[in-house]
C-alpha positions in Angstrom: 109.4 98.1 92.7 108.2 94.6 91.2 110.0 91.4 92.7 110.1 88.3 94.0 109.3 87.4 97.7 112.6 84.9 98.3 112.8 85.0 102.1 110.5 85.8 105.1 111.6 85.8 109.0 108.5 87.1 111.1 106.4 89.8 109.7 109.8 91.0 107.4 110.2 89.7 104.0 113.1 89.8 101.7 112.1 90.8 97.9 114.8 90.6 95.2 113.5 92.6 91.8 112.3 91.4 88.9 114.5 93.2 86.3 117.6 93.5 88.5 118.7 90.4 90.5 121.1 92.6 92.6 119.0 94.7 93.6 116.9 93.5 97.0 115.5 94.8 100.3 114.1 93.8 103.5 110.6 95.0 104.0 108.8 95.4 107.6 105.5 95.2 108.2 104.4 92.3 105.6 100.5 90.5 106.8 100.9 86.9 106.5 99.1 86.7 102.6 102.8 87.5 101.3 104.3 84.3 100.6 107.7 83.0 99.5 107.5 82.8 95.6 105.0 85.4 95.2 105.6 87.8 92.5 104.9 91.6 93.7 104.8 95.1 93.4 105.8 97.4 96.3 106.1 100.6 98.1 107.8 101.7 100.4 106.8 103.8 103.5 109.1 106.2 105.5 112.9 106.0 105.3 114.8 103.7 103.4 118.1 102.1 104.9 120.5 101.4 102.4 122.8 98.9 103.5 122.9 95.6 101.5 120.2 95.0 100.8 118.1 98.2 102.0 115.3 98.0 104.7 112.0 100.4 105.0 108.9 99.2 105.7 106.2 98.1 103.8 103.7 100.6 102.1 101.4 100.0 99.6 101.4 96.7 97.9 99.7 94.3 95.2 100.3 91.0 95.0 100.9 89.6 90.9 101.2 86.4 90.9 100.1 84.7 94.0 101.8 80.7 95.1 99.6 77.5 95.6 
């Protein structure tokens, strides 16, 4: 998934994707280098929860477009 970081409480961060604006989830498990704003591709690791919006915890990732 590719998306937007919008929201972060502790190490969880809520990312809302790039080509579909309804679709979102919480991620667990995110190091401190994922910022608000940031523009970035994800995986997921284990189970996926799919309430609104989803939860799982964070696999593999790349950052795309870091924030100043």
């Amino acid at each position: 998934m590719i998306g937007y970081v919008v929201e972060r409480e502790g190490n969880k961060v809520l990312i809302i994707e790039a080509e579909n604006k309804n679709t979102s989830i919480w991620l667990s498990g995110a190091p401190e280098e994922i910022r608000i704003g940031q523009e970035i591709k994800v995986n997921y690791d284990g189970v996926v929860f799919f309430s609104n919006p989803a939860q799982a915890e964070l696999g593999d990732y790349e950052i795309i477009r870091k924030v100043q």
